[in-house]
C-alpha positions as CSV (number, residue, x, y, z in Angstrom):
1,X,-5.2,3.8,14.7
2,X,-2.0,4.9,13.2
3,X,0.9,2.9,14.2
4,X,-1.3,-0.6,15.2
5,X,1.1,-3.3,13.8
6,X,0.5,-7.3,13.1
7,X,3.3,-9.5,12.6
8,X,2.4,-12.7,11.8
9,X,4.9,-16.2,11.8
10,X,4.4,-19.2,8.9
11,X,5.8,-22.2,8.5
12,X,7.0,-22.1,5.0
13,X,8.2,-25.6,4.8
14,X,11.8,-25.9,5.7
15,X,12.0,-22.5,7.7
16,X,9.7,-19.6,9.6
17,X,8.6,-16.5,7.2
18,X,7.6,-13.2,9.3
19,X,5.4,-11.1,7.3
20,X,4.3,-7.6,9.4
21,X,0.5,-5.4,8.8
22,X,1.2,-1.9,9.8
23,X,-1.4,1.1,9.9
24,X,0.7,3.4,8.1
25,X,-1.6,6.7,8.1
26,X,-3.7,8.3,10.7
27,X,-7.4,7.4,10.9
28,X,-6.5,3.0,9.7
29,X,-6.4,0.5,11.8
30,X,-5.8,-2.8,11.6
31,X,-7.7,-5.8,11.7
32,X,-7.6,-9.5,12.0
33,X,-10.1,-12.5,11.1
34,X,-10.3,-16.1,11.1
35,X,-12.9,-17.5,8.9
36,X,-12.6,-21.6,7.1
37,X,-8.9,-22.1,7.3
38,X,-7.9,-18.6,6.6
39,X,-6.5,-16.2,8.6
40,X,-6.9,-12.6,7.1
41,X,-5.5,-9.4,8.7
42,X,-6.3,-6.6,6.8
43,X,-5.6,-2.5,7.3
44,X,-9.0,-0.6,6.8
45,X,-10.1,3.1,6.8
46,X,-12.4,4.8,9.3
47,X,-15.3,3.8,6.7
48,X,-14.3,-0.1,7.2
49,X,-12.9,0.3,3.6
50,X,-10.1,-2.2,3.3
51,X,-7.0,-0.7,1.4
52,X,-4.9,-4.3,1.5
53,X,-5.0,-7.6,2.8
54,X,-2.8,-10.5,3.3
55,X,-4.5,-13.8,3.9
56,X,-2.4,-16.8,5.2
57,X,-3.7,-20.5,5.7
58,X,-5.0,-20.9,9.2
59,X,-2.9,-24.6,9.9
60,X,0.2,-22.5,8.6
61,X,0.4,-19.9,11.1
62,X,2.2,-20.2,13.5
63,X,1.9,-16.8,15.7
64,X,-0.4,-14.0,15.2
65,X,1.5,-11.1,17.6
66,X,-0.9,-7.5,17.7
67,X,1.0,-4.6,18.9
68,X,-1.9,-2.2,19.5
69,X,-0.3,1.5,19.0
70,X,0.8,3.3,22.1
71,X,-1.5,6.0,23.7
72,X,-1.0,9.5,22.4
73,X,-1.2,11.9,25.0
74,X,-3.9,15.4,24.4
75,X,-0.7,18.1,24.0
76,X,0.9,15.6,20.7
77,X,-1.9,15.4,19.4
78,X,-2.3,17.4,16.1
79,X,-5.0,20.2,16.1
């Protein structure tokens, strides 16, 4: 859903890096997996059509923070 956000934390050797996954348009979501050492969050369309992805190694992660998007009430909904 529009507005679902990821940040995710690495260690980058010396320091943290913050890197962020937003669902910028309206009917994308975004989603997270962990498969053999990789952690890959990805923003996809209602279709399940991923439109990028950022894969990070799984032992360099250090958080993986969803912000679901808030609730949108019936009257701001666009008709």
């Amino acid at each position: 859903m529009k507005g679902d956000r990821v940040e995710i934390v690495v260690d980058a050797g010396d320091t943290t890096r913050t890197y962020e996954m937003v669902a910028g348009r309206a009917g994308r979501r975004v989603e997270t997996a962990v498969r053999r050492g990789v952690v890959e969050v990805s923003e996809v369309t209602r279709n399940g059509t991923p439109v990028r992805t950022a894969r990070f190694m799984a032992n360099r992660v250090l958080a993986l923070v969803e912000h679901p998007a808030p609730p949108v009430e019936e009257s701001e909904r666009e008709g």
